[in-house]
RONU-661237 format. One record per residue (C-alpha): residue number from 1; x, y, z. Coordinates in pm, 1 decimal, padded with zeros to 6 digits. Layout:
// residues N
[node NUM; [X; Y; Z]]
...
***
This chain:
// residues 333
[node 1; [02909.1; 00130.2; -00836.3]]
[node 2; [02568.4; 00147.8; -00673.8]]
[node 3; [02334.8; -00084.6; -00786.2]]
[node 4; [01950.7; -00193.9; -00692.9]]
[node 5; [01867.7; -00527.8; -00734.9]]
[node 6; [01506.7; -00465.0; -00770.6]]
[node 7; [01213.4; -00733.1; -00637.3]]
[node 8; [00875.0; -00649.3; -00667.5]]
[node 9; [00544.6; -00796.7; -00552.5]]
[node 10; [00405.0; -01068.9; -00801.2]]
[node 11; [00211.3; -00845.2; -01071.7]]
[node 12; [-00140.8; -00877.4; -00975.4]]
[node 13; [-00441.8; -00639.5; -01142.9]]
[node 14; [-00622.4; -00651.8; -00841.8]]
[node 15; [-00390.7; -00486.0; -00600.6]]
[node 16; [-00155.6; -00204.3; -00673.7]]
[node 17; [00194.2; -00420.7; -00701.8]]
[node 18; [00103.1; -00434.9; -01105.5]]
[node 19; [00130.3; -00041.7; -01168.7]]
[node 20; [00431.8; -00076.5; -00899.0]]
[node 21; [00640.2; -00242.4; -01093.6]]
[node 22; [00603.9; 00000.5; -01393.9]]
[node 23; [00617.9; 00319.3; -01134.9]]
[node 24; [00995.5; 00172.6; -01007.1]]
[node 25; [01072.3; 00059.9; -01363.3]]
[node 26; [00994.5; 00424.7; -01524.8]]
[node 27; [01168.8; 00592.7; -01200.8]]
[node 28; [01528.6; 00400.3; -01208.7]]
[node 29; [01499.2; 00473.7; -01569.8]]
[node 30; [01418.2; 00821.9; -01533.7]]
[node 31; [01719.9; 00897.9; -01313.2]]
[node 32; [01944.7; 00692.6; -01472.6]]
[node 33; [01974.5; 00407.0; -01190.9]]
[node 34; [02140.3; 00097.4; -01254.8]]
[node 35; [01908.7; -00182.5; -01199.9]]
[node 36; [01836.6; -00559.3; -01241.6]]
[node 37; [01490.4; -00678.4; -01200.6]]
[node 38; [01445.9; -00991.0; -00974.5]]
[node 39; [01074.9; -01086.8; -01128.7]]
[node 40; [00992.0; -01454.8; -01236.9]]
[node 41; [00688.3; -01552.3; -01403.1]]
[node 42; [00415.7; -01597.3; -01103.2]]
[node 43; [00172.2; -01881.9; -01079.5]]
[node 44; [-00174.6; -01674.8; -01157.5]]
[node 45; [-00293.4; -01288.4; -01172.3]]
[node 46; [-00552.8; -01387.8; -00930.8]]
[node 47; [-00637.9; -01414.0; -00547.1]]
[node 48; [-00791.8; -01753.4; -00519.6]]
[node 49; [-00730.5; -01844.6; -00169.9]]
[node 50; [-00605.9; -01463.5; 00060.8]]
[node 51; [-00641.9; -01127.3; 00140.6]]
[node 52; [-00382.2; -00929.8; 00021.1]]
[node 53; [-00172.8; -01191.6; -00192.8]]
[node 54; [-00252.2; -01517.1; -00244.1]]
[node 55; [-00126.7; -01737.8; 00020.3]]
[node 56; [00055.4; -02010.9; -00199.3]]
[node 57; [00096.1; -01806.7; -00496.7]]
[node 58; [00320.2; -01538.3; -00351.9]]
[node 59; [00549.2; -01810.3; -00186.1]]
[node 60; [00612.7; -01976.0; -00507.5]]
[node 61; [00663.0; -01628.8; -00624.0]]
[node 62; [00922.5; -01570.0; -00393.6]]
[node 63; [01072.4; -01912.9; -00375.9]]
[node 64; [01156.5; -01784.5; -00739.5]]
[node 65; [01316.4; -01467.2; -00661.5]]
[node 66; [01506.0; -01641.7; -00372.5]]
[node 67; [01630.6; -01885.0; -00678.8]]
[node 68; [01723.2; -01601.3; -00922.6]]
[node 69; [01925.2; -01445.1; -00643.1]]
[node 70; [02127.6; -01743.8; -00523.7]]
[node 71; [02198.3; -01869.7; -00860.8]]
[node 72; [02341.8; -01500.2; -00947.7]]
[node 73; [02495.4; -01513.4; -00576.9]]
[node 74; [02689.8; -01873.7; -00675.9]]
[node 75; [02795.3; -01731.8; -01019.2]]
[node 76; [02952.4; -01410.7; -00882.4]]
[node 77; [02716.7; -01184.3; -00991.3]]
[node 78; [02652.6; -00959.9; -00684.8]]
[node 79; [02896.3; -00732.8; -00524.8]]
[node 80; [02942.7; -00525.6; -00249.6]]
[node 81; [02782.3; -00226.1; -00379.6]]
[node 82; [02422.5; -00389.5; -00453.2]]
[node 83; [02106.3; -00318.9; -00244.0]]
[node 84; [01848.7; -00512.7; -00232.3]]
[node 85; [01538.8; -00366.7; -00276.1]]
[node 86; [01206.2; -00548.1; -00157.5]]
[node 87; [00893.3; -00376.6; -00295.1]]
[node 88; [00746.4; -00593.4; 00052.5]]
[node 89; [00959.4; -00670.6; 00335.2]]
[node 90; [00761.3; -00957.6; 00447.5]]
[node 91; [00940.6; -01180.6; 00259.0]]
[node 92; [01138.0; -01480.6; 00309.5]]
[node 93; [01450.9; -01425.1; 00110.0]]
[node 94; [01549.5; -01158.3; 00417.3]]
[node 95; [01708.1; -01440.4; 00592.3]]
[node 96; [01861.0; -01610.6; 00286.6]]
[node 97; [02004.5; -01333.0; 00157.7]]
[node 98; [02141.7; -01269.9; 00537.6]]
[node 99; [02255.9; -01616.8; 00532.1]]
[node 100; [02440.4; -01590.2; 00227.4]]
[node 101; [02586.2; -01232.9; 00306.8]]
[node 102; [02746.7; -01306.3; 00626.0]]
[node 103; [02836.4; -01661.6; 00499.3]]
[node 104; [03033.1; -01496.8; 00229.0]]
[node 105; [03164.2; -01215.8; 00412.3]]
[node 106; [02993.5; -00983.2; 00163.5]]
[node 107; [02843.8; -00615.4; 00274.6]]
[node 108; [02580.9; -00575.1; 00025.2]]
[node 109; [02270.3; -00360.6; 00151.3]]
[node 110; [01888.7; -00514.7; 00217.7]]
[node 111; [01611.5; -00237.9; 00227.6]]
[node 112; [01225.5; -00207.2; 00157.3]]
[node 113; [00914.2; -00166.3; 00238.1]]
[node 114; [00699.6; -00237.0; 00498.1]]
[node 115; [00286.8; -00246.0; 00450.1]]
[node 116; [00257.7; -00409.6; 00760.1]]
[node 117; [00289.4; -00759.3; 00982.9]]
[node 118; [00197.0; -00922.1; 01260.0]]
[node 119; [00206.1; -00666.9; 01496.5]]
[node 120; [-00125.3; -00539.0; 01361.2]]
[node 121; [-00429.2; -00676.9; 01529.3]]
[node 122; [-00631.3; -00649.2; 01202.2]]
[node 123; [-00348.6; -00750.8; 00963.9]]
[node 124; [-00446.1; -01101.8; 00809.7]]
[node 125; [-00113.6; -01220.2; 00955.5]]
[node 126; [-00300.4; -01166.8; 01326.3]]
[node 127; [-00629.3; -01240.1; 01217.4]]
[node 128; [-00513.9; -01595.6; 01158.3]]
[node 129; [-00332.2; -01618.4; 01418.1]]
[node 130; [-00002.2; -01640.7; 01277.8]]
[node 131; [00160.1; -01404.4; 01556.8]]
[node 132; [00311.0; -01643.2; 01810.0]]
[node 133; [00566.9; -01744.0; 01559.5]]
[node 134; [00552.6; -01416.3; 01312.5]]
[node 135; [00684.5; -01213.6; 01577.2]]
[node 136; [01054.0; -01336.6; 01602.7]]
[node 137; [01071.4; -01348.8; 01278.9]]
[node 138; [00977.9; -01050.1; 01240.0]]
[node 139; [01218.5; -00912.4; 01493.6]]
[node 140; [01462.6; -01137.7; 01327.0]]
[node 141; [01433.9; -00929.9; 00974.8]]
[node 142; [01438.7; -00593.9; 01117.6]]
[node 143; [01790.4; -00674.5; 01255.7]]
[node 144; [01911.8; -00796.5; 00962.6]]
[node 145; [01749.3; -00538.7; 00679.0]]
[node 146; [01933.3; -00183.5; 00699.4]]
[node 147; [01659.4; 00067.8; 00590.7]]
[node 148; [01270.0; -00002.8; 00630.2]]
[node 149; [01053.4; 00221.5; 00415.8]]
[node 150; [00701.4; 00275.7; 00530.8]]
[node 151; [00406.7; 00530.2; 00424.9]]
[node 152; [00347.4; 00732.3; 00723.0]]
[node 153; [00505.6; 00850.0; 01082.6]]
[node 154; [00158.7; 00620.9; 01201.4]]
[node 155; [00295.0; 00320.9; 01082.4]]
[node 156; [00642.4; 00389.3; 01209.7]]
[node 157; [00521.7; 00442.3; 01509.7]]
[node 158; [00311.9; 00120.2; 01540.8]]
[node 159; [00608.9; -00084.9; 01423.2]]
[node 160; [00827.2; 00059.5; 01716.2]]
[node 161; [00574.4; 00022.1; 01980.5]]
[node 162; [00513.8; -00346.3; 01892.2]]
[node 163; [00850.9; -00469.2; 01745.4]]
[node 164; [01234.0; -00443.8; 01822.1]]
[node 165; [01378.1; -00245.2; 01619.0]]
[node 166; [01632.8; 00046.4; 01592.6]]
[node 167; [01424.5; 00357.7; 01487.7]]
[node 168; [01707.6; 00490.1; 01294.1]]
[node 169; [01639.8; 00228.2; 01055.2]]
[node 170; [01265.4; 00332.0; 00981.1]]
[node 171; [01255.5; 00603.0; 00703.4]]
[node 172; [00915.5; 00818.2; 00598.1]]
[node 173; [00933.2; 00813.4; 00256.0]]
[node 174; [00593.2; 00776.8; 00135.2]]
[node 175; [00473.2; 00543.0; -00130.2]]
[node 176; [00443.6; 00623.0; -00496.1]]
[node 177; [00118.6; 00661.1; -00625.7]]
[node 178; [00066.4; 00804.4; -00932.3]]
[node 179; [-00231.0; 00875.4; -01133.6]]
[node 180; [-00455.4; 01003.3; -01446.5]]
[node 181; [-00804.2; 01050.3; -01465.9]]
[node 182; [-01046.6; 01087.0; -01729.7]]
[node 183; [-01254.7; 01343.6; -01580.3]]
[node 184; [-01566.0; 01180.0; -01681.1]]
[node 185; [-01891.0; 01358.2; -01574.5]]
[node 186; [-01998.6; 01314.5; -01194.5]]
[node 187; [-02329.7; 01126.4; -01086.5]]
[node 188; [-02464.8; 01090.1; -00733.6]]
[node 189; [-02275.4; 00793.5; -00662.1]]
[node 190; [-02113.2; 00710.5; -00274.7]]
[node 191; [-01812.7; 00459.8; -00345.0]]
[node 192; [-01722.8; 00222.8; -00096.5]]
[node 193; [-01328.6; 00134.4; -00266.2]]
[node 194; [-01197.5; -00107.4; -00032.0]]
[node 195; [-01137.8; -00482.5; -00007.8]]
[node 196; [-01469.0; -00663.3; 00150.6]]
[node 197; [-01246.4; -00786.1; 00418.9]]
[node 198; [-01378.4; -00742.3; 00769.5]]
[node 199; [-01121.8; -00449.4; 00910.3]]
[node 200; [-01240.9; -00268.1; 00625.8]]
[node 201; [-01579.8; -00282.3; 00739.5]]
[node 202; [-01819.3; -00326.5; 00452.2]]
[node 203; [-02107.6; -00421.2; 00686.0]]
[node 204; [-02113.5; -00014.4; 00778.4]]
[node 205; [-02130.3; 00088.9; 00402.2]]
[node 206; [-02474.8; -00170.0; 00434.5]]
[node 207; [-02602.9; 00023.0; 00716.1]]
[node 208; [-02574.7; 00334.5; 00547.8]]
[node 209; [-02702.0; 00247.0; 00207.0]]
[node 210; [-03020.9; 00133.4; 00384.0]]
[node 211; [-03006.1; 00448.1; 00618.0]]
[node 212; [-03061.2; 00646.2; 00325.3]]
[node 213; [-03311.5; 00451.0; 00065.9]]
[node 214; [-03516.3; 00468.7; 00383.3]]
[node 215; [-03549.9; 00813.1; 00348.4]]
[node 216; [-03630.4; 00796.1; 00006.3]]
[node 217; [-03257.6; 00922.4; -00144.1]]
[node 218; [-03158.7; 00944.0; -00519.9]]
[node 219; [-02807.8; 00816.6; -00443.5]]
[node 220; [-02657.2; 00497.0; -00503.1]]
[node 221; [-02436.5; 00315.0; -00278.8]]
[node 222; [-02191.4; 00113.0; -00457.4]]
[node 223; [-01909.6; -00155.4; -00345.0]]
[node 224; [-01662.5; -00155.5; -00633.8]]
[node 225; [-01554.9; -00514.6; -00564.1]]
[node 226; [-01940.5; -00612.3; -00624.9]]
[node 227; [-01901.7; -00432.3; -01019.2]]
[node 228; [-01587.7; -00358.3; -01077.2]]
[node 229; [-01379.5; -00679.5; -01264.3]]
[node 230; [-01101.9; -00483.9; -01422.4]]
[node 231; [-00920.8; -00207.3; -01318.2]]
[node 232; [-01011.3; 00018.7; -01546.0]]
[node 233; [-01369.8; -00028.5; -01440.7]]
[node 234; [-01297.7; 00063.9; -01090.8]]
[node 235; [-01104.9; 00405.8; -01212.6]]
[node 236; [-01396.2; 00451.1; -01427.7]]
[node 237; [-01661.6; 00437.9; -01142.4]]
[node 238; [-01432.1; 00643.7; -00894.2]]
[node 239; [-01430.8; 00892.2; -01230.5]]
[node 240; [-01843.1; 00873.7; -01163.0]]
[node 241; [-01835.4; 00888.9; -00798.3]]
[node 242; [-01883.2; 01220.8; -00574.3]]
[node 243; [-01819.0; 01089.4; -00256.6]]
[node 244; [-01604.8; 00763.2; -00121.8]]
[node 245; [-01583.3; 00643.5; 00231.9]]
[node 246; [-01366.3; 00463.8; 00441.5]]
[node 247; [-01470.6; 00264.7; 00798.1]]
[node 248; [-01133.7; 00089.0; 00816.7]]
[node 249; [-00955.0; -00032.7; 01115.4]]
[node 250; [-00641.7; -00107.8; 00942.2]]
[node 251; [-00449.8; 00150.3; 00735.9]]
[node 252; [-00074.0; 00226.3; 00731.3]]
[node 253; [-00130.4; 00436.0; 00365.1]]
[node 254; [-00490.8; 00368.8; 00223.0]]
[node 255; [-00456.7; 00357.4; -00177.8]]
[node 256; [-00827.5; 00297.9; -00284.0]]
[node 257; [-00859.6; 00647.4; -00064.8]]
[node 258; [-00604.2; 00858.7; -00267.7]]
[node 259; [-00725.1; 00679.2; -00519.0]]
[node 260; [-01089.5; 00783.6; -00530.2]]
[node 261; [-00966.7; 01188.1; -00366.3]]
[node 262; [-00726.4; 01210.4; -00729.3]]
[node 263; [-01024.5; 01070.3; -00923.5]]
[node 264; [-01215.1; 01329.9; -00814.0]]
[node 265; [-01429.0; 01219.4; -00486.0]]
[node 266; [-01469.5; 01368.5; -00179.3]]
[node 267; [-01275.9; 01127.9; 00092.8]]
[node 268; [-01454.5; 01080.3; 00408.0]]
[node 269; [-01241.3; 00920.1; 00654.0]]
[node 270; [-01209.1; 00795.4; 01029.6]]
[node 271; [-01033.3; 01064.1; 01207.8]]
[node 272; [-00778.7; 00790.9; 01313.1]]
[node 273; [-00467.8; 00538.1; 01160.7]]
[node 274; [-00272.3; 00697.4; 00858.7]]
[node 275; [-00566.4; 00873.4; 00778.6]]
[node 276; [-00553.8; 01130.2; 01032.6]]
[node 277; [-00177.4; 01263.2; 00949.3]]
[node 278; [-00291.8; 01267.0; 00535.9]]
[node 279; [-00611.3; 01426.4; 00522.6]]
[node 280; [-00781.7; 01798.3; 00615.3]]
[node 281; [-01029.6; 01823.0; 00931.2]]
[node 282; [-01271.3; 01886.2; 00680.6]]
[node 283; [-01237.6; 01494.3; 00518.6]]
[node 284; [-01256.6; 01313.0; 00872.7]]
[node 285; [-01482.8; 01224.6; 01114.5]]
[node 286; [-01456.8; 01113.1; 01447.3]]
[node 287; [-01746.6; 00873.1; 01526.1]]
[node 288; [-02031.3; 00746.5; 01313.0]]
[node 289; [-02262.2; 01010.0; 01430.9]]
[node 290; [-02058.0; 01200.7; 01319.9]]
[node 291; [-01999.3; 01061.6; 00991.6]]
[node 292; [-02378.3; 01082.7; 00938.0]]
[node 293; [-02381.0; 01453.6; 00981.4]]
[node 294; [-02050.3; 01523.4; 00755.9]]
[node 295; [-02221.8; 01279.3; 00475.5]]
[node 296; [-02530.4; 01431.1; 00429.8]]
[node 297; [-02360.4; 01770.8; 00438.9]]
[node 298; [-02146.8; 01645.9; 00124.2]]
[node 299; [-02487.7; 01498.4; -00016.4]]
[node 300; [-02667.5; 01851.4; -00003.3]]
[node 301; [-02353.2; 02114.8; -00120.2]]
[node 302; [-02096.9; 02115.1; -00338.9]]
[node 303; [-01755.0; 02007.4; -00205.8]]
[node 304; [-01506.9; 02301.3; -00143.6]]
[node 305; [-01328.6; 02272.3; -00509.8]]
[node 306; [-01037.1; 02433.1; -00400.9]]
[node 307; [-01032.4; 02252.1; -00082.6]]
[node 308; [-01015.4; 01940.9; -00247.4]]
[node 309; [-00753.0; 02056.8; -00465.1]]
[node 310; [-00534.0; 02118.9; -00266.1]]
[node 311; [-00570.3; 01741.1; -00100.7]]
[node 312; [-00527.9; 01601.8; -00398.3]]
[node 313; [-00152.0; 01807.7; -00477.8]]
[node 314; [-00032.9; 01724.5; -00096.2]]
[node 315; [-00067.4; 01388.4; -00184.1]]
[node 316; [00005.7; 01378.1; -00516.8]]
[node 317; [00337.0; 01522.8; -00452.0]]
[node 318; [00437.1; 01293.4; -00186.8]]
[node 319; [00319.5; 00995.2; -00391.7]]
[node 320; [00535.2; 01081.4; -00684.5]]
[node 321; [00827.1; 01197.3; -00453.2]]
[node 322; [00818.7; 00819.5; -00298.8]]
[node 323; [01063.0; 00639.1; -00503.4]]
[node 324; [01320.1; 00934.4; -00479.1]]
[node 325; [01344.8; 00896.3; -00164.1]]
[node 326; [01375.8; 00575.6; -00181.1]]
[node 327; [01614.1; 00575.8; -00378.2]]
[node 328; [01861.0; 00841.0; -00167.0]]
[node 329; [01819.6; 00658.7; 00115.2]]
[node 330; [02001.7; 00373.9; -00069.0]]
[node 331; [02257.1; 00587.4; -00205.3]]
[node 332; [02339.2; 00706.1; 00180.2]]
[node 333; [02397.4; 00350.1; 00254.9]]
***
């Protein structure tokens, strides 16, 4: 009988992987799927040394769910019918678990998904330069996994113009995002929600901040990883916010954009990347002159209500829909 073998991302407050692991949990409990959770106790909650996980951290991590899985692999305990489900498909157990499946002859199924890689100029993978060796692994991993889940048709298309790999494997599903404001009252507050990481391009939130207090504005400009030292602080300030912006040059989904849009703020967004298949013409802009003039606009009227609205159930609905699919695709396998 169809079974997931479940392995998340180490739990960590900072990024989104924590409130993943209850979002699958609730879901496969919701509709009644059988399911064992691969998740060992991790080294630390924190990012000490990384960008997106820490870099030793998440290999011990995964050295651990590599152990769980072999020792359950030696004792019998997997069968045919089990897929494995990565909750990140950059992950070194792909190959083990190959190794062991076509070692024993076995025809369980390997799925996940895929935030991104190597093949992305302004991935931290590329940035450090990691790509003359991530690249056949990659390619390796995407011949041996049997269904990659990404976030948007962008990112599917980026992975098939710079990797190998069969198209019919790469699924749309989305990825779950769920979420529950407090609807506190709004101030004149412009969020910048991102990482401080340089394709996210803080230095342009700078720019702008002093473009304004130049001209004498009542707004503040605020970087929640400058306040913000819990989570509940940063939904709390995007509760605050009216506006949040986004410079990025990297962005297969953009969380800390839904994010802010479901909290309430108006998302102003590069016309370009994921954002430009998720968002209404009237949330983008194309240039930075641009982005000036669409600002200031938000900064003297009130936002469309029902506008907004409307963004927020689009991708509300595909965020909650995410795991579902998910989880279909597995049962087709």
């Amino acid at each position: 009988m169809f079974r997931v073998l479940n392995l998340p991302i180490e739990s960590l407050p900072e990024r989104y992987s924590q409130d993943w692991q209850r979002w699958f949990e609730n879901e496969f409990c919701r509709l009644n799927i059988n399911h064992v959770q691969i998740n060992p106790n991790s080294l630390s909650d924190k990012i000490q040394n990384g960008s997106f996980l820490d870099v030793a951290a998440t290999h011990y991590y995964k050295a651990k769910q590599i152990e769980m899985v072999s020792e359950m692999m030696y004792n019998n305990l997997i069968t045919d019918d089990d897929v494995f489900l990565f909750h990140d498909l950059w992950h070194p157990a792909i190959e083990s678990l190959a190794y062991m499946r076509d070692g024993l002859g076995m025809k369980f199924k390997i799925v996940g998904c895929l935030h991104a890689g190597s093949y992305d100029p302004y991935d931290f993978l590329a940035k450090k330069g990691m790509n003359y060796w991530a690249e056949d692994i990659e390619n390796g991993w995407f011949k041996i996994v049997d269904k990659i889940f990404v976030a948007t048709n962008f990112h599917k298309k980026l992975l098939l113009k710079k990797r190998k790999v069969d198209p019919k494997k790469i699924i749309v599903t989305g990825f779950p995002i769920y979420y529950e404001g407090k609807h506190l009252p709004k101030e004149n507050i412009i969020v910048f929600p991102h990482r401080l990481d340089s394709e996210k391009n803080p230095h342009l939130f700078a720019e702008v901040e002093l473009y304004f207090q130049k001209r004498g504005t009542d707004w503040k400009f605020i970087r929640t990883k400058d306040v913000c030292t819990t989570k509940q602080e940063y939904y709390d300030l995007l509760e605050r916010s009216k506006i949040a912006v986004s410079f990025a040059d990297q962005e297969t989904w953009g969380i800390c954009m839904q994010e802010s849009l479901f909290a309430g703020c108006v998302p102003l967004v590069p016309d370009k990347l994921s954002y430009t298949e998720m968002y209404f013409p009237a949330f983008k802009y194309r240039d930075m002159r641009d982005f000036y003039i669409v600002l200031q606009s938000y900064m003297n009227l009130d936002v469309n209500k029902i506008l907004l609205k409307e963004q927020q159930e689009i991708l509300l609905k595909k965020g909650s829909a995410a795991i579902e699919n998910m989880i279909e695709e597995m049962k087709r396998l």
